[in-house]
C-alpha positions as CSV (number, residue, x, y, z in Angstrom):
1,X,-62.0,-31.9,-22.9
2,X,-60.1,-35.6,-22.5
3,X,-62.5,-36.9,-25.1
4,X,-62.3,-34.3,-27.3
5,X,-58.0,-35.3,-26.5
6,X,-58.8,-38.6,-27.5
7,X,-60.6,-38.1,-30.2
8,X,-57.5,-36.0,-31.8
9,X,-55.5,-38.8,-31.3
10,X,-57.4,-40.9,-32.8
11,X,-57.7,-39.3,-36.2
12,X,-53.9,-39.2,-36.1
13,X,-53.3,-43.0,-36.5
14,X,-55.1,-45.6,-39.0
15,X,-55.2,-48.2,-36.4
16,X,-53.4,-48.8,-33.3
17,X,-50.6,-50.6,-34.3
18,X,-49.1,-47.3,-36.3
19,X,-49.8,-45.9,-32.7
20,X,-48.1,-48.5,-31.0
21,X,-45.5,-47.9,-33.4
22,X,-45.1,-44.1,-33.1
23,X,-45.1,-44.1,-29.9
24,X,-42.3,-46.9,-29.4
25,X,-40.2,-44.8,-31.8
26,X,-40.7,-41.7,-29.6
27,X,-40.1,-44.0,-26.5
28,X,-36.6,-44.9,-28.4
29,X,-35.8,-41.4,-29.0
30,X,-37.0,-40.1,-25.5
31,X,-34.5,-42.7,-24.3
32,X,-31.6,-42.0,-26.5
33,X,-32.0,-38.7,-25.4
34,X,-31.7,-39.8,-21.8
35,X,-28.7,-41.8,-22.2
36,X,-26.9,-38.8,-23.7
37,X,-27.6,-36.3,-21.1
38,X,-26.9,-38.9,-18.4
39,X,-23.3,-39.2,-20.3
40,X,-23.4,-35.6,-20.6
41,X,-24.0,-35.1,-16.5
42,X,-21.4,-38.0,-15.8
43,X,-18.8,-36.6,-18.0
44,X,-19.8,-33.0,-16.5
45,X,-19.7,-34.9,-12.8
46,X,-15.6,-36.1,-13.6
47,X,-14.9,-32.7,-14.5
48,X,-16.4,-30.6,-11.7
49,X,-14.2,-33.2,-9.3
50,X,-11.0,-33.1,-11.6
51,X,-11.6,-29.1,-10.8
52,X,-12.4,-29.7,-6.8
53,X,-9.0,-31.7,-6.9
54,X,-7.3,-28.8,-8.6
55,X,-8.3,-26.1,-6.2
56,X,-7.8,-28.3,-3.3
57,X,-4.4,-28.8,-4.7
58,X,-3.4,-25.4,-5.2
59,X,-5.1,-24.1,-2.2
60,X,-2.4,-26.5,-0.3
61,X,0.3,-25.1,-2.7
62,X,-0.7,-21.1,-2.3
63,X,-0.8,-22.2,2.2
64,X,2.8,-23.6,1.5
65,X,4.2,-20.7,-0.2
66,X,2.5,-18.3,1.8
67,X,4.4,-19.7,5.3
68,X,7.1,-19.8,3.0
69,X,7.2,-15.9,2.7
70,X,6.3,-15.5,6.5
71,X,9.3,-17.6,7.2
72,X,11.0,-15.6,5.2
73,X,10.0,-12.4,6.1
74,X,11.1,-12.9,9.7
75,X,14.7,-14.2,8.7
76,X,14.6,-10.8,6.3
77,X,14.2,-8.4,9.4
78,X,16.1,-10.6,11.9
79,X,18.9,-9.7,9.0
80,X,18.2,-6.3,9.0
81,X,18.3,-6.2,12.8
82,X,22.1,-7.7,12.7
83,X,22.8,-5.4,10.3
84,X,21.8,-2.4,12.3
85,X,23.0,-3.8,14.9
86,X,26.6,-4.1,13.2
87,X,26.3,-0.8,11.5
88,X,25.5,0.9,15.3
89,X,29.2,-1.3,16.2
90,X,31.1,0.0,13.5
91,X,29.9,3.4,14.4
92,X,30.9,3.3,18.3
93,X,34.4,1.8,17.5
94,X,35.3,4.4,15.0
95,X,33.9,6.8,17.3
96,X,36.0,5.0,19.7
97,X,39.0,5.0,17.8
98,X,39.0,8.3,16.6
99,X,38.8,8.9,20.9
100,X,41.8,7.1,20.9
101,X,43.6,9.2,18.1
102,X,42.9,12.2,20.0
103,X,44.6,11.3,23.3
């Protein structure tokens, strides 16, 4: 089977030098092809950590603003508390007062 290989190849070339040279032009364009796809992966590589940056970036920014509405939150029903607490105030010394009125 590798001789009958061989024998293909040979009938493909005149002499070895056209070999040689078919062969050093695939070796060019084997190589050519490397070097893109290694710029192609590197380029690919800068993006793909640009993108980890980003998300790690707005991961921090979304934690911020999240304790940001917790803190919030609180200081919104602490509010409400006072408020109640005013409204229950307002409603004893009118109560009070109307008392008063009576008497």
């Amino acid at each position: 089977e590798g001789l009958y290989a061989k024998q293909g190849r040979g009938k493909q070339f005149r002499s070895k030098k056209d070999r040689d040279a078919h062969l050093q032009t695939q070796v060019k364009e084997l190589q050519a092809a490397k070097a893109e796809k290694e710029e192609l992966l590197n380029g690919q590589r800068d993006k793909l950590s640009g993108l980890r940056k980003s998300v790690a970036s707005e991961a921090k920014d979304v934690e911020k603003k999240r304790k940001d509405l917790q803190q919030k939150a609180k200081m919104l029903d602490e509010l409400k508390r006072s408020v109640d607490e005013k409204k229950r105030l307002r409603n004893e010394m009118a109560d009070s007062r109307k008392e008063q009125w009576r008497s």
